[in-house]
N, C-alpha and C positions, 0 to 999 in steps of 0.2 A: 497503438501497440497491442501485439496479442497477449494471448493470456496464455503460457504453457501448461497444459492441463495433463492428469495421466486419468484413464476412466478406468476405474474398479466396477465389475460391471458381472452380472448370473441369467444374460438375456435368456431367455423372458423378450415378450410378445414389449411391455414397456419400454424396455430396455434396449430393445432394435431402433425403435422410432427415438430414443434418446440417444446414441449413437449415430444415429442418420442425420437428426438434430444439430448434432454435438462437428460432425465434418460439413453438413451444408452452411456450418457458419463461421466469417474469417474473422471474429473475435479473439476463437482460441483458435492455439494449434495442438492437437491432440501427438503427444508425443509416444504413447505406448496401452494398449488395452490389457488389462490383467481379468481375469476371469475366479470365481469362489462359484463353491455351489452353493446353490438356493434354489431358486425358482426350478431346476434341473439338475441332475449332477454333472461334474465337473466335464465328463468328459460331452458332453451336451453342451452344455455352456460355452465351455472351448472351442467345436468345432461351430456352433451356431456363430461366434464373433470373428472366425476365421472364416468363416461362409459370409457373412455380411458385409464385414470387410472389403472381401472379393466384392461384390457386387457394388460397393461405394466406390471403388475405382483405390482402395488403398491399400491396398498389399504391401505397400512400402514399410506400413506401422506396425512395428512386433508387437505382438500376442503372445501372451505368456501363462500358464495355468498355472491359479493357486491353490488354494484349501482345497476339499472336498469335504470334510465335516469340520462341525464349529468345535472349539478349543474345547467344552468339558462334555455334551449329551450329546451327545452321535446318532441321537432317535431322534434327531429334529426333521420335517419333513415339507413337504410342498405339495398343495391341492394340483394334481394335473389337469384338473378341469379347468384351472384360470391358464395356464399355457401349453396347455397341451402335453404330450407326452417328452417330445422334444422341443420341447419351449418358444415353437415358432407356431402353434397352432394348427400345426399341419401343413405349412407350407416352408416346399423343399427347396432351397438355394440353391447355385451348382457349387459344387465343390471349391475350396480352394486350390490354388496351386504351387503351395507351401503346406508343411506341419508349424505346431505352435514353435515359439521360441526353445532353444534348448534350455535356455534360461529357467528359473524358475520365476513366478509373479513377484514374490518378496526380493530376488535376485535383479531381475528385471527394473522393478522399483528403482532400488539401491544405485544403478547403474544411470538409471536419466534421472534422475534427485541430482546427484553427484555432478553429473558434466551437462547441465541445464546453465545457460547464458545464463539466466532469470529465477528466481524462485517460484519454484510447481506449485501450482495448485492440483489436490486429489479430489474428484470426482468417485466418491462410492455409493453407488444406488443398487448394491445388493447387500450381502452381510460383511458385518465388517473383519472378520477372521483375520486378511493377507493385510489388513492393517495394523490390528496387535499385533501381528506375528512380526511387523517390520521395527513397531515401536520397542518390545523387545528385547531382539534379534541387532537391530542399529539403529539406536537410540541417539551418536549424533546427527545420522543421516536425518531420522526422520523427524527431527527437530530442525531440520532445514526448510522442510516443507511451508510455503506460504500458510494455505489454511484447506480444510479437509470441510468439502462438502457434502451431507449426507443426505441421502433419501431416506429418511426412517423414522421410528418413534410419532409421537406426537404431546402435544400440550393441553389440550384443551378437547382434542379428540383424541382418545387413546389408543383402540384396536381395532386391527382388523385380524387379525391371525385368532384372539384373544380377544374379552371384551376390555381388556387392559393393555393387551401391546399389539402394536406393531410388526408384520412379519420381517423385517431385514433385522431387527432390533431383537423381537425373541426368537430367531435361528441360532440366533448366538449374543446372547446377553455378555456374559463372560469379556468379548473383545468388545463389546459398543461400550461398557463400563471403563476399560481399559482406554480406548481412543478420546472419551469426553474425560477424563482426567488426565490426559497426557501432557496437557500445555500447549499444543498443536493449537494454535484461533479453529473451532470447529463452527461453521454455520448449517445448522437442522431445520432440511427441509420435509418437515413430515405430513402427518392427517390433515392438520387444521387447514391448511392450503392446497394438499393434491385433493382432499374431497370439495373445495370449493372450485377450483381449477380445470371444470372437467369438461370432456370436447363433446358436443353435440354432433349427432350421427349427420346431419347435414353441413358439418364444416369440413368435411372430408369431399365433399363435388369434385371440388377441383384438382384431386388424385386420380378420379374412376377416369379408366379407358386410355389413361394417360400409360407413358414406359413402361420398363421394364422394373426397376427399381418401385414407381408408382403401383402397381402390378403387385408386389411383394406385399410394399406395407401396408396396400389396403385387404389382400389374405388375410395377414396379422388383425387388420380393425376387425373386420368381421367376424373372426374369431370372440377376439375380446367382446363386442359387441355383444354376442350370445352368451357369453357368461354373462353378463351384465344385464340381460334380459333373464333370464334365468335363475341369476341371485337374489337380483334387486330391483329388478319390474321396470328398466328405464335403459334404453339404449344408448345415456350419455355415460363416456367412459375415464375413466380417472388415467390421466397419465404421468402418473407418480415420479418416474425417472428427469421425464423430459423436464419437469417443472428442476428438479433439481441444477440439470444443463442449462435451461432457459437463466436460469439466474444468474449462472456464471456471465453469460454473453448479454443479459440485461438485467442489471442491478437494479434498475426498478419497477420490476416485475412486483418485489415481494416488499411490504412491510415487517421489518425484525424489531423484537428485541431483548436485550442480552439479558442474560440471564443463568442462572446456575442448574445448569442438569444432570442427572444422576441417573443410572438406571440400577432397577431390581432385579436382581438373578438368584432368591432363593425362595421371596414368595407361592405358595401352592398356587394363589389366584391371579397373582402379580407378574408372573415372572415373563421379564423383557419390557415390563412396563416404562417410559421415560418419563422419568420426575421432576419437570421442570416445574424450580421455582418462580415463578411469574410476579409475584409481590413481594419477594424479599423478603420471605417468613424465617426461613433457617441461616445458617450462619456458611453458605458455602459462597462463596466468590463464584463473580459471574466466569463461565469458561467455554459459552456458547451465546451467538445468538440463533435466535427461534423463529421462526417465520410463522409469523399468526395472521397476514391477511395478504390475497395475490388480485392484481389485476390479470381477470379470465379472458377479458377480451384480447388483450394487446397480447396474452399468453397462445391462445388460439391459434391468434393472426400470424405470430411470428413460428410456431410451429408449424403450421399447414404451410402459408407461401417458403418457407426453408427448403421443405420437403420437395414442394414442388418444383422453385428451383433447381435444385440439384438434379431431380429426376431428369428437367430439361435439358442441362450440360450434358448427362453421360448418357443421354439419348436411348 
């Protein structure tokens, strides 16, 4: 049986190949992409997952724009040198041939929550804004939700934005506090496994020279590639997103476990930090579990032959 998913999603270079992921595999069925800004603004974001889209062969799945800044600091930003100016690294899709949803993302939401056979699971691997704002906004709706997977924060590795958070986590602290107290089952897939997780520049072969689609995401690699050269002296690259998707479609990718998380949104040095209790020192109930160790290889594997699948169907 599949998995009805909805992908909250600020593509970004990770977030394409999580996406591409997320449709080459008949796990889930992706019922609707919502877009926030992060990685890009919104209207970048938006036309990037409408462009992508197009090119996956699924035009059929509404796209809906949400946020554009996070609930209270409107000065939160994104390095364009990890995705480019337009978050694809410089490589241009064709167009779609639709605009987004008239919907809005929160609206949109609300609407496949609602008349979903099965109980949704959310996939957010950008910041989590268009989920506060749905928790709320309709608070019974989004207490229907199965369980909210995240890309963000971390436990035992803390930042990358910060030497303390996580970038989806301190874009917008405000709503990840919000979403990990909700009662929603949240499972956090953050640092401690997307930096173990990471794809060596030769497991990408069997993309080069290949489609059209194949053609796209390895633009995308090589972009991230060279930041990755550039930051961190090593052309293996972290695919933060994809790991979150991968887990939806194989639960035993990741070792969790549950635990009580919290984030910090007024710290000077802290802020966006995720405070996961790991030993049951404070008094909060557990209301996450935490992914603290992935199998990279079988993550690889099932990333790369996906991709290249799919590129093969749509020729």
């Amino acid at each position: 049986m599949t998995t009805p998913v909805i992908i909250d999603t600020d593509p970004g270079i990770d977030d394409a190949l999580a996406l591409t992921l997320a449709f080459a595999s008949p796990e889930i069925e992706v019922l609707g992409v919502t877009t926030v800004g992060g990685n890009s603004g919104i209207a970048h974001t938006t036309e990037n997952a409408l462009r992508l889209l197009h090119l996956l062969g699924a035009d059929d799945v509404p796209v809906a724009a949400g946020a554009q800044t996070p609930l209270v600091h409107a000065d939160s930003y994104a390095d364009p040198s990890t995705h480019g100016e337009d978050g694809f690294g410089g490589v241009v899709l064709d167009p779609a041939p639709r605009q987004a949803d008239e919907r809005s993302a929160v609206e949109l939401m609300v609407d496949l929550i609602e008349k979903a056979a099965r109980p949704v699971t959310v996939v957010a691997i950008g910041p989590l804004t268009n989920l506060a704002v749905l928790g709320a906004a309709h608070a019974r709706t989004f207490r229907k939700i199965e369980r909210i997977v995240i890309m963000g924060g971390g436990a035992r590795t803390l930042g990358n934005m910060t030497p303390a958070a996580e970038f989806n986590i301190w874009f917008d602290p405000e709503a990840a506090a919000r979403v990990f107290r909700s009662g929603v089952p949240v499972t956090m897939v953050g640092l401690d496994v997307t930096h173990q997780a990471v794809t060596p520049q030769t497991a990408w072969e069997p993309l080069r020279g290949k489609g059209r689609l194949a053609q796209a995401i390895m633009g995308m690699v090589d972009f991230y590639t060279g930041y990755h050269l550039d930051h961190y002296g090593t052309s293996d690259t972290a695919q933060h997103d994809s790991l979150a998707v991968g887990a939806v479609i194989d639960p035993g990718l990741l070792q969790l476990k549950e635990c009580h998380v919290d984030v910090e949104c007024a710290g000077r040095l802290t802020r966006g930090m995720t405070v996961a209790d790991l030993d049951g020192i404070g008094e909060g109930t557990p209301n996450a579990r935490v992914a603290l160790e992935v199998d990279t290889a079988r993550f690889n594997d099932l990333l790369v032959s996906r991709i290249a699948a799919l590129d093969a169907r749509l020729g």
